[in-house]
RODO-2510 file (C-alpha; in nm, 4 decimals, decimal comma):
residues 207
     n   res          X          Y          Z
     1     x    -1,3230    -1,8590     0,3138
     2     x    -1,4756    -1,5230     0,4472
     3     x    -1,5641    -1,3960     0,7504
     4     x    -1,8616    -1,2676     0,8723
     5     x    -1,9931    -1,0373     1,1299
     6     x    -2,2784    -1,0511     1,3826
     7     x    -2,4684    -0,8085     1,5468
     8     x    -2,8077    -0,9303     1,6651
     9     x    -2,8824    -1,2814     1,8411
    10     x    -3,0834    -1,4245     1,5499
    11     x    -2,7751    -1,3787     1,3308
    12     x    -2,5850    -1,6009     1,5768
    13     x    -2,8973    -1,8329     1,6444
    14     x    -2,8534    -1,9553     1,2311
    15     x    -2,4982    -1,9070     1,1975
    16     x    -2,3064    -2,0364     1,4407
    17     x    -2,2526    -2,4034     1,5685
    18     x    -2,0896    -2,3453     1,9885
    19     x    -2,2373    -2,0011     2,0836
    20     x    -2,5880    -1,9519     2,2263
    21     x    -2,7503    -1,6474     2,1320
    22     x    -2,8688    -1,5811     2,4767
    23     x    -2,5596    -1,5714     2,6136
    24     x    -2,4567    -1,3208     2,3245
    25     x    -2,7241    -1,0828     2,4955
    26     x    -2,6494    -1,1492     2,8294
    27     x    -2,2393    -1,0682     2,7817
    28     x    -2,3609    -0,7463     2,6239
    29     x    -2,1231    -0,8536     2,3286
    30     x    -2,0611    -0,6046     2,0595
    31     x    -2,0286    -0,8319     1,7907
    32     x    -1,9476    -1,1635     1,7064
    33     x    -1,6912    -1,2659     1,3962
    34     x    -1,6808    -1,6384     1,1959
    35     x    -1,4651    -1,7277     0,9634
    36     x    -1,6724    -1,9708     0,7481
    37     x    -1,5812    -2,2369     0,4577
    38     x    -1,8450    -2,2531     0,2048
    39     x    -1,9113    -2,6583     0,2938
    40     x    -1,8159    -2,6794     0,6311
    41     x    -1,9675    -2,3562     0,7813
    42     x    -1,7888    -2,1734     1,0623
    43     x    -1,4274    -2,2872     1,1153
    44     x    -1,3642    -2,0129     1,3695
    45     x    -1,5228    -1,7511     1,5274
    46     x    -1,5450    -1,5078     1,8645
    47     x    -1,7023    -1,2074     2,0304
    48     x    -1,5923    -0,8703     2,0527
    49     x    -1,6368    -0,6274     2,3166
    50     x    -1,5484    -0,2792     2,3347
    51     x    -1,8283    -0,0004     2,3694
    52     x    -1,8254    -0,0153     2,7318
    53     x    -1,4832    -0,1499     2,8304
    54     x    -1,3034     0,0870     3,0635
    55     x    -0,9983     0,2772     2,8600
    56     x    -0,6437     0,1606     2,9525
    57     x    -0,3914     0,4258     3,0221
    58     x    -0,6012     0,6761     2,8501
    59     x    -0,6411     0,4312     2,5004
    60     x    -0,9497     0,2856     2,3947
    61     x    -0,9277    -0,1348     2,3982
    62     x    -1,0982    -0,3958     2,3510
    63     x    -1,1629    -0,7756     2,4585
    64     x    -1,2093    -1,1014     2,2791
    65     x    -1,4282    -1,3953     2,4032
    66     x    -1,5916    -1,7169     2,3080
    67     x    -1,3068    -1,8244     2,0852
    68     x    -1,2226    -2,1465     1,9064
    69     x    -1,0664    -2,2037     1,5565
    70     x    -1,0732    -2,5696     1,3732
    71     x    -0,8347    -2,4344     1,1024
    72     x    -0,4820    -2,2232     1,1904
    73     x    -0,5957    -2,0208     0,8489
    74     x    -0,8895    -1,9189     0,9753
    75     x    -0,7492    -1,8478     1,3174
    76     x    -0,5475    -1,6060     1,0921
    77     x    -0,8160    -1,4200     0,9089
    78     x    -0,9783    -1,3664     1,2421
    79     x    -0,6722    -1,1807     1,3657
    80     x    -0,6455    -0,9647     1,0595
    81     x    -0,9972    -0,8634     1,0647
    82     x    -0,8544    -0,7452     1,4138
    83     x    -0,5393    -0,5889     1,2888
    84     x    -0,7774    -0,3970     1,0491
    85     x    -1,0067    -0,3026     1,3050
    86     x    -0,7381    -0,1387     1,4966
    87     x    -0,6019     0,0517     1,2428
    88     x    -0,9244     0,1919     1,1793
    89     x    -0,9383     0,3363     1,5141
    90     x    -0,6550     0,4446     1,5515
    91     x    -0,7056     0,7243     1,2564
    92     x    -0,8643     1,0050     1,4440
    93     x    -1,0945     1,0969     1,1648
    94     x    -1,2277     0,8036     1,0889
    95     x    -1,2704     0,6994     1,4939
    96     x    -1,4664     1,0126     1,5197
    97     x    -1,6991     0,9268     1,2216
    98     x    -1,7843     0,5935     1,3636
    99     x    -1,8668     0,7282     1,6936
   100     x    -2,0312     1,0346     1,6282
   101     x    -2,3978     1,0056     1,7365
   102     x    -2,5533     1,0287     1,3771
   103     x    -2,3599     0,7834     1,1786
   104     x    -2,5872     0,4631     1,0930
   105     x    -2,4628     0,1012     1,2599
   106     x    -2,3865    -0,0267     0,9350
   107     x    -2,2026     0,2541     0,7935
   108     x    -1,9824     0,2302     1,0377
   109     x    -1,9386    -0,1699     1,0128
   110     x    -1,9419    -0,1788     0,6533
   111     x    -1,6128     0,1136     0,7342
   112     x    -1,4024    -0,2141     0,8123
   113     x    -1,4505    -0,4232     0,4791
   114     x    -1,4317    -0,0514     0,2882
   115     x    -1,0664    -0,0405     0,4297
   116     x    -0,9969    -0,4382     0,3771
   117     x    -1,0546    -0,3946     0,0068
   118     x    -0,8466    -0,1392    -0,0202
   119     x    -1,0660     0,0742    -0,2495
   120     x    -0,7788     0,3458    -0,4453
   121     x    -0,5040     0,0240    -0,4303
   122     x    -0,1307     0,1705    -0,4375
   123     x    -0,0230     0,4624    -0,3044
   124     x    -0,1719     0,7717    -0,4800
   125     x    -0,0050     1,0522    -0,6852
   126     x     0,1060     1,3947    -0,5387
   127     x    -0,1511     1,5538    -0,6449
   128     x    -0,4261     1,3617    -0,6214
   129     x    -0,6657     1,2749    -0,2921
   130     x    -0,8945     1,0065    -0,2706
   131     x    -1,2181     1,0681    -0,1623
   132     x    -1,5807     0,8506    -0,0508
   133     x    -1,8911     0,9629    -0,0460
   134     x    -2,1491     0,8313     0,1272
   135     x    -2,5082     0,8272    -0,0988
   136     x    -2,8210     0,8336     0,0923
   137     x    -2,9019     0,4685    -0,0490
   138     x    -2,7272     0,2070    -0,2908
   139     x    -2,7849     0,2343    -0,6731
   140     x    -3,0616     0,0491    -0,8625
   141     x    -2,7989    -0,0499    -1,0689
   142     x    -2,4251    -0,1118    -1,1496
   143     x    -2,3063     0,2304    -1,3212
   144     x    -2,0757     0,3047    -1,5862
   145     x    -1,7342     0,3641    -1,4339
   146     x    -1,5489     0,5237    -1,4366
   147     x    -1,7000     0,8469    -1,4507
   148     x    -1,5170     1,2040    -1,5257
   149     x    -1,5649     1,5507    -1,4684
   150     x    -1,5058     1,7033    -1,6833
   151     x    -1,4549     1,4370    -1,9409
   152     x    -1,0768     1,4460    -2,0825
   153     x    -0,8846     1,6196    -1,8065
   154     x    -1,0873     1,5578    -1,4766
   155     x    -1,0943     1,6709    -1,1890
   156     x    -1,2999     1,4291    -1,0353
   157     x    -1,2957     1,0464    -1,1266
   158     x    -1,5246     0,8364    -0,9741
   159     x    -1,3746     0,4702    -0,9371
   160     x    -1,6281     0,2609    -0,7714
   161     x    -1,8781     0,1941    -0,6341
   162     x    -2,0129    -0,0356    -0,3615
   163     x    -2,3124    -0,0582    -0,1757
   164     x    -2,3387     0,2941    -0,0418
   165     x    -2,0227     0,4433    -0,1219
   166     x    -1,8318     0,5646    -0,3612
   167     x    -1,4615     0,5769    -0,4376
   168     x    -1,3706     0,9666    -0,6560
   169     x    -1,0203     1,0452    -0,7025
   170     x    -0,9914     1,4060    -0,7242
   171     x    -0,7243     1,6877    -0,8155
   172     x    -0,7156     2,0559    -0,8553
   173     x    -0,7075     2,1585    -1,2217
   174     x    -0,5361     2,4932    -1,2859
   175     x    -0,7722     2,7825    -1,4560
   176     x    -1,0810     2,5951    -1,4233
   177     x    -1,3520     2,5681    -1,1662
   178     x    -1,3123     2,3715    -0,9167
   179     x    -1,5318     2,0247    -0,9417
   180     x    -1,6021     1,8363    -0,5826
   181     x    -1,6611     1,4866    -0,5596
   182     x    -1,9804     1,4377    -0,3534
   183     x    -2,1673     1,7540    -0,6504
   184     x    -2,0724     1,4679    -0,9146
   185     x    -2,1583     1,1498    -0,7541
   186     x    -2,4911     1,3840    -0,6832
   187     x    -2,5456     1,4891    -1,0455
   188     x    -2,4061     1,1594    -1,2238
   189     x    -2,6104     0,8982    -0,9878
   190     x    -2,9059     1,0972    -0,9285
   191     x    -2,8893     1,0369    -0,5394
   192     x    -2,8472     1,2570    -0,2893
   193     x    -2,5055     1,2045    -0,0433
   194     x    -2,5365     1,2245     0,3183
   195     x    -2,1418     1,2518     0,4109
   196     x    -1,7937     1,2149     0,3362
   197     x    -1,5732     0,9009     0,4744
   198     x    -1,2510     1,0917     0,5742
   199     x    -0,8527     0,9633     0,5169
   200     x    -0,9673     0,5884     0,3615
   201     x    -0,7105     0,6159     0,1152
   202     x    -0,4450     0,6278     0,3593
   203     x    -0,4792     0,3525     0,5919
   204     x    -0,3608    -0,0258     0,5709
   205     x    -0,2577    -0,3048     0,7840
   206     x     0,0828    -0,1398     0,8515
   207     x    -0,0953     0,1409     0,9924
***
């Protein structure tokens, strides 16, 4: 089972089996979420509104509509894409990335699953910071990973990669010049890196 997330009405219009696609534009939804089997299509789904929902008590919120769920386990998954969700936004950095004017619709979408896969695992070392660029489009092909500068002791590792980011692990090496993550992805990748996803490494579903 995954879930899957909707945007536009022609999304909705081949995806799912209850909700129109003109009512999606007429609600003004933001989104709408499935949960979907690979034989039996969506087993649960709803919409998501929240760019122009009135703050409560000075906090940002959010409303759910046009719910049903055939399966309690994909009722579930539903709720944890929420659970995620909210933790997202409730990192200052990373709420102010994905509503600054410039950032791209799908960056900031694609932020969600980034944080659901849990891209540097456990819980890091002292001394090290973890670190995602974004590159300006997604590789031609799957690199070599992972990738150090300089090779032996690094200060930069780069992890993974996926789609248009990718993960670095970085740490301050002392008596040599320090080495930044985006300069490597840059030289290594040949692609140029438009920004830097802030505090990733930090979040999970316990907030």
């Amino acid at each position: 089972m995954q879930t899957l997330e909707c945007r536009k009405a022609h999304q909705i219009c081949a995806m799912s089996r209850t909700l129109d696609a003109g009512r999606f534009e007429q609600e003004h939804a933001d989104a709408h979420v499935m949960a979907v089997e690979d034989h039996e299509g969506p087993v649960a789904e709803c919409s998501l509104w929240w760019s122009e929902v009135p703050p409560f008590a000075h906090r940002r919120v959010g409303v759910i509509g046009h719910y049903r769920a055939a399966k309690g386990s994909a009722a579930q998954m539903l709720l944890q894409k929420q659970q995620i969700e909210d933790v997202v936004l409730s990192n200052p950095a990373l709420k102010e990335f994905m509503d600054a004017e410039g950032t791209e619709p799908e960056i900031a979408a694609d932020v969600i699953d980034l944080v659901k896969s849990k891209p540097f695992g456990k819980k890091l070392g002292r001394n090290v910071k973890g670190f995602v660029s974004i590159m300006e489009h997604p590789l031609a092909e799957p690199p070599d990973l992972p990738v150090d500068q300089p090779k032996g002791d690094w200060g930069v590792r780069v992890i993974a990669v996926e789609g248009r980011f990718a993960m670095s692990l970085w740490r301050r090496l002392e008596g040599e010049t320090m080495v930044y993550p985006n300069a490597v992805v840059e030289k290594k990748f040949g692609v140029a890196v438009n920004d830097t996803l802030p505090t990733v490494h930090s979040l999970s579903l316990n907030g």
